[in-house]
N, C-alpha and C positions, 0 to 999 in steps of 0.2 A: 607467494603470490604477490609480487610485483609488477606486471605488466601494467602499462599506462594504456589507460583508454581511451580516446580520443573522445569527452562527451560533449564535444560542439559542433561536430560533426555526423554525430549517432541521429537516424528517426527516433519520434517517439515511439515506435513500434521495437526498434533494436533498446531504448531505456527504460520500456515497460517491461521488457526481456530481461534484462538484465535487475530492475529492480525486484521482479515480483522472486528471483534468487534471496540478494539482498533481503528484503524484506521476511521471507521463511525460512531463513536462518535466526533471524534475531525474534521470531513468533517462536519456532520449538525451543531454542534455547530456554527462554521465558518459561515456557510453557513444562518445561522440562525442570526449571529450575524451583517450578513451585511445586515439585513433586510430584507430578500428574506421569503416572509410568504405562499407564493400562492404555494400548491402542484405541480402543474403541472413545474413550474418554479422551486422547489426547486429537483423536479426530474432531469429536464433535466440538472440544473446546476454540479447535485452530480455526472454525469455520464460524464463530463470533470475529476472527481478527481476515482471513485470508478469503472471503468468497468477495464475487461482485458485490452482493447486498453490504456485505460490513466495508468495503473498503466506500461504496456511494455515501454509505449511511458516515463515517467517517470524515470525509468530502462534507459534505453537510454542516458538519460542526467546526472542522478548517473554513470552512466559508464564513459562515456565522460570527464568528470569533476571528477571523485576519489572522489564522495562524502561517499561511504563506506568505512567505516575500516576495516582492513585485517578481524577480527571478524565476523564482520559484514555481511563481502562477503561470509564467510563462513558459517553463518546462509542464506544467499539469496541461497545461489547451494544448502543447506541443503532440504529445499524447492522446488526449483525447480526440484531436481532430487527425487524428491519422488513420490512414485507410486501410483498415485490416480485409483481408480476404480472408478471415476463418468467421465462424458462426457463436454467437456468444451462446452457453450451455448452461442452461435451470436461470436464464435470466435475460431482459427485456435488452433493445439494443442502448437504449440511451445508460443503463446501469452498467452496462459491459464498455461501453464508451469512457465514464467516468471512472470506472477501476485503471483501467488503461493508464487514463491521464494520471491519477493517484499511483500508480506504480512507477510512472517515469519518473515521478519527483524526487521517490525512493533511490529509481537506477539513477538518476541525477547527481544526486548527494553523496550515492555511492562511489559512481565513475568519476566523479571531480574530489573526491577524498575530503569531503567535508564530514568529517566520523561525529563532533562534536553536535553539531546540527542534526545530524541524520539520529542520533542517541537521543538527542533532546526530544525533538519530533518521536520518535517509536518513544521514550518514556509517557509524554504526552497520550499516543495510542493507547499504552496502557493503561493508564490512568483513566481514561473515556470509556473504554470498553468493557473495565472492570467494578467499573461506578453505573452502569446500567443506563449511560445514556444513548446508546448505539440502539439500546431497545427500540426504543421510539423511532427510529429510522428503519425499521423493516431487517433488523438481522438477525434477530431471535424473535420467539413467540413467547 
């Protein structure tokens, strides 16, 4: 898998495509690698890391803390402000908006091969997600 992407010329809608790939690969591997083998457990655990709610609630705490680069932010609103003709599902439109944009940052970093950034970043994820602070933004109960 070599092919070059062109991601200066991608919508946020084709980098939200492309990351939210990106992005559930590197959630099951994780998820996979902490032994978690039982489908039912390996669902509910990925929907702490991969629904609208956790990727907003996520968003929140990248906000909070200036974890994007000016670049960066500017691929998230890239995304965010892109005009999907699908219907966002178990979730509000501005939450499905801001996954969007959280997902192209991911296709972003992916299509322009920035591995160490993007590693950094999902390390970070983990480390949020699994320290309970994603709670308090609405992704578990």
């Amino acid at each position: 898998m070599n092919e070059k992407i062109n991601y200066e010329q991608l919508n946020g809608l084709d980098l939200a495509y492309y990351g939210d790939a990106v992005y559930e690969v590197y959630i099951r591997q994780h998820l996979l690698a902490k032994d978690i083998t039982k489908p039912a457990k390996l669902q509910r655990e990925s929907k702490k890391y991969v629904s609208a709610k956790a990727h907003a609630a996520l968003y929140a705490l990248i906000e909070a803390e200036g974890i994007y680069t000016e670049t960066e932010q500017k691929y998230f609103k890239r995304g965010r402000n892109a005009n999907s003709h699908t219907k966002a599902k178990n979730t509000d439109v501005v939450t499905y908006r801001i996954s969007t944009g959280f997902e192209a940052v991911i296709g972003y970093l992916g299509a322009s091969n920035q591995t160490e950034r993007l590693e950094e970043l999902i390390s970070w994820i983990y480390k949020q997600v699994e320290s309970g602070r994603t709670v308090n933004h609405g992704t578990t109960k």
